[in-house]
Backbone as CSV, one residue per row, in Angstrom:
resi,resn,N_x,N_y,N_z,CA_x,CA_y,CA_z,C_x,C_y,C_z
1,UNK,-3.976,189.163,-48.801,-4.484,189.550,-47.508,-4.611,188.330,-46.572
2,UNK,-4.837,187.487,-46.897,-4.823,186.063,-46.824,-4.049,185.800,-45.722
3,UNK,-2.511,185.223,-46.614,-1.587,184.925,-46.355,-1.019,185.750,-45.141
4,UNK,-1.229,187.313,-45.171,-0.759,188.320,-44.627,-0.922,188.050,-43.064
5,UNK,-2.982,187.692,-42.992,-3.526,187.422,-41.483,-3.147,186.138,-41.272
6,UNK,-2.797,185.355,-41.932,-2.904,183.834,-41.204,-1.121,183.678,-40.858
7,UNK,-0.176,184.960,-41.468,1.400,184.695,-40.806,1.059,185.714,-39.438
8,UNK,0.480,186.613,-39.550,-0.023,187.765,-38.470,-0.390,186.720,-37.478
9,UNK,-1.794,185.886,-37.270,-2.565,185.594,-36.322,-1.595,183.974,-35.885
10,UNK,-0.686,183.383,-36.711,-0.199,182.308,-36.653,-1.114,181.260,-36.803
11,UNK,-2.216,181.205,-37.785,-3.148,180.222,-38.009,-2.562,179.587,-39.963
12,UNK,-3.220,178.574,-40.056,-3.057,177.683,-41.047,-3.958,177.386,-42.359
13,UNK,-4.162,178.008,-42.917,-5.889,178.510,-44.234,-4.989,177.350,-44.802
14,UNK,-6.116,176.404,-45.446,-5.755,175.556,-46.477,-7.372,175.465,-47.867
15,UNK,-6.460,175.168,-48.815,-7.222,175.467,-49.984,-7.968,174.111,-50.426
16,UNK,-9.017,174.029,-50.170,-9.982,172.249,-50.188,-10.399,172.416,-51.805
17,UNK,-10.006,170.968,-52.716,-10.713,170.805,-53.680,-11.729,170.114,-53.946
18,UNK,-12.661,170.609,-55.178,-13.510,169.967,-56.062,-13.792,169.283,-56.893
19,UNK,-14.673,168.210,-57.817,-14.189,167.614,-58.907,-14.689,168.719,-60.164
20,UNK,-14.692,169.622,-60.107,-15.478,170.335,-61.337,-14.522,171.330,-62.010
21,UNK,-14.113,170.657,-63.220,-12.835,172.067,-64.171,-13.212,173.525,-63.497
22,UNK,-14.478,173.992,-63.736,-15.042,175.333,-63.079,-14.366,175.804,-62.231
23,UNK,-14.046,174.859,-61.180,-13.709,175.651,-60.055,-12.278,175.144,-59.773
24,UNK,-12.050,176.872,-59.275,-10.318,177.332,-59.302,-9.235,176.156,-59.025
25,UNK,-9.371,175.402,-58.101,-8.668,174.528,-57.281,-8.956,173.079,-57.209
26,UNK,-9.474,172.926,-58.299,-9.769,171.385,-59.048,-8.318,170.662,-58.846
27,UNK,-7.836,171.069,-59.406,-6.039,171.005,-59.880,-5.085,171.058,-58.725
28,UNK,-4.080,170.163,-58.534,-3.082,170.663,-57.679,-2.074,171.683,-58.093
29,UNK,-2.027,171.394,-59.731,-0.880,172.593,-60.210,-1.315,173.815,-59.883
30,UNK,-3.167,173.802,-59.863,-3.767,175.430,-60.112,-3.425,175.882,-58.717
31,UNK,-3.832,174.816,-57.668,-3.593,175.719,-55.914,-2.274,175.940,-56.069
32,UNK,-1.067,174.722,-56.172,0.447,175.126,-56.215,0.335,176.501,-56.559
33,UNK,-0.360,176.829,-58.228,0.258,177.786,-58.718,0.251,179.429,-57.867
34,UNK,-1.414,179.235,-57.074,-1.969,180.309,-56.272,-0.457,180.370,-54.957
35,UNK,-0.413,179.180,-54.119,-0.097,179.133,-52.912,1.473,179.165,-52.254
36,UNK,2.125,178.384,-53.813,3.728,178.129,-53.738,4.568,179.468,-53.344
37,UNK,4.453,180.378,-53.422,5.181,181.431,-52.946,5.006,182.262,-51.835
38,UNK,3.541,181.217,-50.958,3.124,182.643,-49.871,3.833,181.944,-48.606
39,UNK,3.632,181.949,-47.282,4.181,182.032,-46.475,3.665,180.087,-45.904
40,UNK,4.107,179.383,-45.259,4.345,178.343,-44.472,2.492,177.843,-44.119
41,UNK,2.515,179.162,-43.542,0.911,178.968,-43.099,-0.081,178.516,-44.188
42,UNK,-0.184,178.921,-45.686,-0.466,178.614,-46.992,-0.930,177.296,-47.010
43,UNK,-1.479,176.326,-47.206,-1.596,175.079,-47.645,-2.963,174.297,-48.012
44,UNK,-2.324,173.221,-48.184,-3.474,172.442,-49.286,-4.307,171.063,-48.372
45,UNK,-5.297,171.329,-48.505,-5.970,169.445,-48.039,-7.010,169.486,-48.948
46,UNK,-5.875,168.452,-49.981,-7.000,167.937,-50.951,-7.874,166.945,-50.963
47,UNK,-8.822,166.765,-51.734,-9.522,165.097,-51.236,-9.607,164.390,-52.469
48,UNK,-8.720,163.499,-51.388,-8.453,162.448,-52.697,-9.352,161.649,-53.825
49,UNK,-10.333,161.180,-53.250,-11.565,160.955,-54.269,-11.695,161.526,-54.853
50,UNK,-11.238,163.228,-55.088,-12.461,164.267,-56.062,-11.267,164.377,-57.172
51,UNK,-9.078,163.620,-56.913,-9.044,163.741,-57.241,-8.495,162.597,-58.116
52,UNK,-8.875,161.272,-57.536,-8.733,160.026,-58.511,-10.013,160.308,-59.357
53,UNK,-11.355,161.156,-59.188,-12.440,161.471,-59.738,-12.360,162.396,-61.332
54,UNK,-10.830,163.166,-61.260,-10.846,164.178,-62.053,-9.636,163.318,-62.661
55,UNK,-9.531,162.187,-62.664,-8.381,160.743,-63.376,-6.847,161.684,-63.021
56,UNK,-6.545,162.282,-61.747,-5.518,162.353,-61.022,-4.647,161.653,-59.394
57,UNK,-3.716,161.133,-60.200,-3.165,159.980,-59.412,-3.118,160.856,-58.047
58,UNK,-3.285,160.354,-57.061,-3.134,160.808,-56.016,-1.578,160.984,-55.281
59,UNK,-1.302,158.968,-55.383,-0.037,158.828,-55.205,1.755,159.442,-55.475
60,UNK,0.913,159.721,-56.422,2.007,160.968,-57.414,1.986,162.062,-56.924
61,UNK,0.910,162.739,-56.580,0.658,164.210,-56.509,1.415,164.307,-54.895
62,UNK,1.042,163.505,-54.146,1.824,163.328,-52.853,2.846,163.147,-52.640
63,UNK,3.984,162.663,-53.663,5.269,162.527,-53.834,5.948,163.492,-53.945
64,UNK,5.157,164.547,-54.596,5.772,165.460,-55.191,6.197,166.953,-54.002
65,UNK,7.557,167.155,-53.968,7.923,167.611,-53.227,7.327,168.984,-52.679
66,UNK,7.019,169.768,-54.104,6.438,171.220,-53.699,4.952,170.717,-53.275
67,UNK,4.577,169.807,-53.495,2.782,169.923,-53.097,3.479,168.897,-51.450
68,UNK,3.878,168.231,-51.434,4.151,167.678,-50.200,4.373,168.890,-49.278
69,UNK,5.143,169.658,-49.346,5.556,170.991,-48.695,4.749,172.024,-48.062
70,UNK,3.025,171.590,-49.226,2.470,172.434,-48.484,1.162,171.768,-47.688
71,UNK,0.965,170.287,-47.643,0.000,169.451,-47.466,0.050,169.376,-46.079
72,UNK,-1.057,170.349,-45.594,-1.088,169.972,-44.178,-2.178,169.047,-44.071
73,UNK,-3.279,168.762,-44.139,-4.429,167.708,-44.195,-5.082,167.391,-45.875
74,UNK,-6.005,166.343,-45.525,-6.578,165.850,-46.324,-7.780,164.760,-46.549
75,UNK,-8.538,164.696,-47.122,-9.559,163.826,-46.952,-9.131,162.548,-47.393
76,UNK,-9.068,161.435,-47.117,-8.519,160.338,-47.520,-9.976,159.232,-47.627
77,UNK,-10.441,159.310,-49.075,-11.129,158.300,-49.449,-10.627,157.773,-51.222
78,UNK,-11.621,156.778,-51.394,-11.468,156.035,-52.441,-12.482,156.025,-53.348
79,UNK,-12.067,155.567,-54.641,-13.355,155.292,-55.395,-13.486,154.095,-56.292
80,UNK,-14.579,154.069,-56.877,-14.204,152.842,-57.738,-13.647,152.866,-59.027
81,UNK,-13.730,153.842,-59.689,-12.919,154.028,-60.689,-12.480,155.399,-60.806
82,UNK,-11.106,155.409,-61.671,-10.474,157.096,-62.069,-11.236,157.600,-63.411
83,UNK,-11.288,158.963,-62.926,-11.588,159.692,-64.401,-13.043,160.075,-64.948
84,UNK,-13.750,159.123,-63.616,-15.286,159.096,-63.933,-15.976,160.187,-62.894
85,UNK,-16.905,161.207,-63.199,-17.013,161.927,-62.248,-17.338,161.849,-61.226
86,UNK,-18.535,160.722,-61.516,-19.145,160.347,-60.447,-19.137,159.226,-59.903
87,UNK,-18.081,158.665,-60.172,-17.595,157.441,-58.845,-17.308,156.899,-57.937
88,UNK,-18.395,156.320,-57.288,-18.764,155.908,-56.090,-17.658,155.964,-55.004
89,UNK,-17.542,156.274,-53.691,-16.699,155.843,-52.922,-16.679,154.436,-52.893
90,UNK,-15.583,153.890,-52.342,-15.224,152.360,-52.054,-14.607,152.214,-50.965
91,UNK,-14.883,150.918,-50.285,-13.367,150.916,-49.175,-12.790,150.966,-49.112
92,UNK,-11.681,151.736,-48.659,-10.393,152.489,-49.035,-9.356,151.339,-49.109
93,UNK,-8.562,151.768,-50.197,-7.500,150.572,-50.345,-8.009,149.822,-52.070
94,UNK,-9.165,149.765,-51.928,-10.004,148.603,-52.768,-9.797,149.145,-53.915
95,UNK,-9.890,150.740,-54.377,-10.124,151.179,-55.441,-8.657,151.518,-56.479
96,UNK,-9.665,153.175,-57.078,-8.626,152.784,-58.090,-7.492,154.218,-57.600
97,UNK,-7.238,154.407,-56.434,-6.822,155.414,-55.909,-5.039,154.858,-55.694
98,UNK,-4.842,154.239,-55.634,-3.224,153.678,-55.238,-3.041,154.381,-53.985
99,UNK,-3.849,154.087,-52.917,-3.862,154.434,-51.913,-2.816,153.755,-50.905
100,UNK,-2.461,152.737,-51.148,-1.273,152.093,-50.441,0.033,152.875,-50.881
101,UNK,-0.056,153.039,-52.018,1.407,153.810,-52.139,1.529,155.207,-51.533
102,UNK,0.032,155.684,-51.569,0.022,157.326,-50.895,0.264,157.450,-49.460
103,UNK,0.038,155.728,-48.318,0.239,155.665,-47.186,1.910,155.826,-46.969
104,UNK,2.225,154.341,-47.954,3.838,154.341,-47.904,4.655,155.698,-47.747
105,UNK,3.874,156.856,-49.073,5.022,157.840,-49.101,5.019,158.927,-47.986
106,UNK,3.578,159.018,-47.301,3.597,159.508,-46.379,4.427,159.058,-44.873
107,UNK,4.310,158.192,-45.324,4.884,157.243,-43.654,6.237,157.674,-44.110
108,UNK,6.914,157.404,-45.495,8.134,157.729,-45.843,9.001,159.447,-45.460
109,UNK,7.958,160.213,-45.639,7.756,161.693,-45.683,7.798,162.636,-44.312
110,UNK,7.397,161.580,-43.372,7.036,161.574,-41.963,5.886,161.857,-41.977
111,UNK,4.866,162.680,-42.656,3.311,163.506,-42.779,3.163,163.556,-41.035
112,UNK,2.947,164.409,-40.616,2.420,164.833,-39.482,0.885,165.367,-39.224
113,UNK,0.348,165.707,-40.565,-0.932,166.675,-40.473,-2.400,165.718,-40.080
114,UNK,-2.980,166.403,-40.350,-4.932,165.383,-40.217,-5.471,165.385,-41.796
115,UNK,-6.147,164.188,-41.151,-6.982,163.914,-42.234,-7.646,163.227,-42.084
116,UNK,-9.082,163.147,-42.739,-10.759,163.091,-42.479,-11.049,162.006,-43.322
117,UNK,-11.451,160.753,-42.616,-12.158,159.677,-43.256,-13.303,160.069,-43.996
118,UNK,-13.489,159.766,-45.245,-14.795,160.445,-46.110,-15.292,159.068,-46.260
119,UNK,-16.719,158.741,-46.234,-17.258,157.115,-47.336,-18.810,158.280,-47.148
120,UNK,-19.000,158.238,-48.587,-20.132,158.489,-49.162,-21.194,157.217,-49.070
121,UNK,-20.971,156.091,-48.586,-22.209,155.635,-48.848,-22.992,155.509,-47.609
122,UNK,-24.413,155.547,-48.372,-25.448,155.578,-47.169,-26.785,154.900,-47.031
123,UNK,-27.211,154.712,-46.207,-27.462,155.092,-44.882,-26.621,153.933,-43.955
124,UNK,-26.156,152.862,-44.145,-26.064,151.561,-43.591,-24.443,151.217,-43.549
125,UNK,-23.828,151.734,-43.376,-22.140,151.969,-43.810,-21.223,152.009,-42.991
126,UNK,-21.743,151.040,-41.053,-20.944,151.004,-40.147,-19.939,150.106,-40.569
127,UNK,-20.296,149.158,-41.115,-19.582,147.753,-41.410,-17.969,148.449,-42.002
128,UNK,-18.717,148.740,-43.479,-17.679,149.292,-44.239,-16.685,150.355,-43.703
129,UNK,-16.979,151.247,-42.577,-15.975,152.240,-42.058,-15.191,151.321,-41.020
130,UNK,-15.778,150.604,-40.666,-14.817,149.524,-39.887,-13.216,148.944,-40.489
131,UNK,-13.959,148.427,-41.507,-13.184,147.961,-42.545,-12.039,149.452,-42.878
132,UNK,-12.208,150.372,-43.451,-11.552,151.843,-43.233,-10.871,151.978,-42.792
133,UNK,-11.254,151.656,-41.638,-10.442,151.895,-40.247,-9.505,151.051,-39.852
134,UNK,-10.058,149.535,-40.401,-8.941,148.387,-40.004,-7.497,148.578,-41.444
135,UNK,-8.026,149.011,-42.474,-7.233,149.387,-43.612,-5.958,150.318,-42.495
136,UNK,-6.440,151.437,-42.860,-5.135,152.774,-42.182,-4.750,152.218,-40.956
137,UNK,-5.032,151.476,-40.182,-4.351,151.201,-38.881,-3.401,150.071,-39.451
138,UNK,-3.693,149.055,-40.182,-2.749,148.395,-40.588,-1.615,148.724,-41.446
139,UNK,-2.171,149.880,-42.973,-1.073,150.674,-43.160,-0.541,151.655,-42.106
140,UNK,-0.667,152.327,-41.502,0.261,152.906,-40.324,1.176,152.290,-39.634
141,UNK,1.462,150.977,-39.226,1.741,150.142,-39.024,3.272,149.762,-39.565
């Protein structure tokens, strides 16, 4: 029904993940598996922290042609380590996300879509989004 209103109304539903097995769309294979056959409008903005968090390469998952296909946005943060659930954001670039290669393949890819600076830390965290910010402008570049 979904798919049906969003080719009807010409709007764009995308499927946001979690770090928790529980839930449906943890996985890029699990959304692929839901989304790969419905219509254009269909797509994914995953966030990358939740899924260097669940010890899934990001860089990879973005390469990959059928999930590239349907990636219209995404949250683009970092963490400090893969695989751990609860690992901290970091300044992007710094961690263990291979986030330079996920810029490259996008820039490679053309990526056209949005995507949402995330940094979890708080309260005091102008400095560090600076830094963020000076990161992706220089990879864009």
């Amino acid at each position: 029904m979904v798919n049906r209103l969003a080719q009807e109304y010409k709007i764009h539903v995308i499927i946001h993940n979690h770090p928790q097995k529980n839930n449906r769309f943890w996985h890029p294979d699990k959304v692929l598996s839901h989304i790969a056959p419905l219509s254009p409008y269909m797509g994914i903005n995953p966030d990358l922290g939740h899924w260097i968090r669940m010890g899934i390469d990001p860089a990879k998952q973005i390469a990959r042609p059928e999930l590239y296909s349907k990636l219209k946005a995404f949250h683009f943060n970092d963490c400090e380590a893969s695989a751990i659930a609860r690992s901290p954001h970091c300044i992007t670039g710094q961690g263990a996300g291979n986030l330079d290669q996920v810029m490259k393949t996008l820039k490679t890819q053309g990526f056209k879509g949005r995507f949402t600076i995330e940094y979890g830390k708080w309260p005091h965290n102008y400095e560090d989004i600076k830094q963020i910010i000076q990161y992706i402008d220089e990879q864009a570049k």
